[in-house]
N, C-alpha and C positions, 0 to 999 in steps of 0.2 A: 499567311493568306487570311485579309479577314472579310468574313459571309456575311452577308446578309440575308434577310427573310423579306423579299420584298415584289412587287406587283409588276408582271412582265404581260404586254399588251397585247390581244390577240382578236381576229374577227376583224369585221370590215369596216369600211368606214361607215360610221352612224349605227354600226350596230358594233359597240363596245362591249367586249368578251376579257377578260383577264383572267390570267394564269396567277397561283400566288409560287413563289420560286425561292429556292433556295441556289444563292449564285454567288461567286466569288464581286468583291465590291467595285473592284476596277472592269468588269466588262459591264456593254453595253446594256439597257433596257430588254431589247431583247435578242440580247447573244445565250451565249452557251450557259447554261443552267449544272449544276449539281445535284439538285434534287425537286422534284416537280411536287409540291404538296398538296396542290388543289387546282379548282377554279371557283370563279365567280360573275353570274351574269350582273353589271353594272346598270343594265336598264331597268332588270326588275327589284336587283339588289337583293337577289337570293344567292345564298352561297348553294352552288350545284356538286360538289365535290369536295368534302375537307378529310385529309389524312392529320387527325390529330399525332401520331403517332409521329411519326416524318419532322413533324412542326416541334414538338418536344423534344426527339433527336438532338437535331441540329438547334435547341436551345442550350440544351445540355451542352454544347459543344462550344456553345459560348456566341453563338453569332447573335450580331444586332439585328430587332425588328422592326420595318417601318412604321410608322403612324399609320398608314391605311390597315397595313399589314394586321397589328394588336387592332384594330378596330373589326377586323373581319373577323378576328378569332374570337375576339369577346360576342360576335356577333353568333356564332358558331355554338360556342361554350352557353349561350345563353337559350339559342332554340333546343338544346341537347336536356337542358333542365326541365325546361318546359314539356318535352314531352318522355321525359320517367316521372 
């Protein structure tokens, strides 16, 4: 089975919500998940939710990340420096 770390859609229309997910790579956008690692509001482009831990799990584990996906966590990884 191979996972992905990738951006499952959520919220209504015009108002863009995304879920970041950990999900086997053959179901749908937003079918069945395996592990829920976060969210992220897309209108203000704040990440509201990040389980680093969940995310390095399932790296360890060898799954691929999307391009949104590494962009959200560098995005993550970088407000987390800024404030220690």
């Amino acid at each position: 089975m191979a996972v992905k770390i990738r951006l499952a859609r959520a919220g209504k229309r015009k108002v863009v919500f995304h879920k970041i997910v950990a999900v086997d790579s053959r179901k749908k956008r937003d079918g069945a998940v395996l592990d829920d690692i976060g969210t992220y509001d897309a209108r203000t482009k704040e990440i509201v939710r990040f389980n680093q831990e969940l995310y390095n799990k399932w790296v360890g584990y060898g799954a691929q990340v999307s391009d949104s996906a590494k962009k959200i966590y560098k995005q993550f990884v970088k407000a987390q420096t800024t404030q220690a």
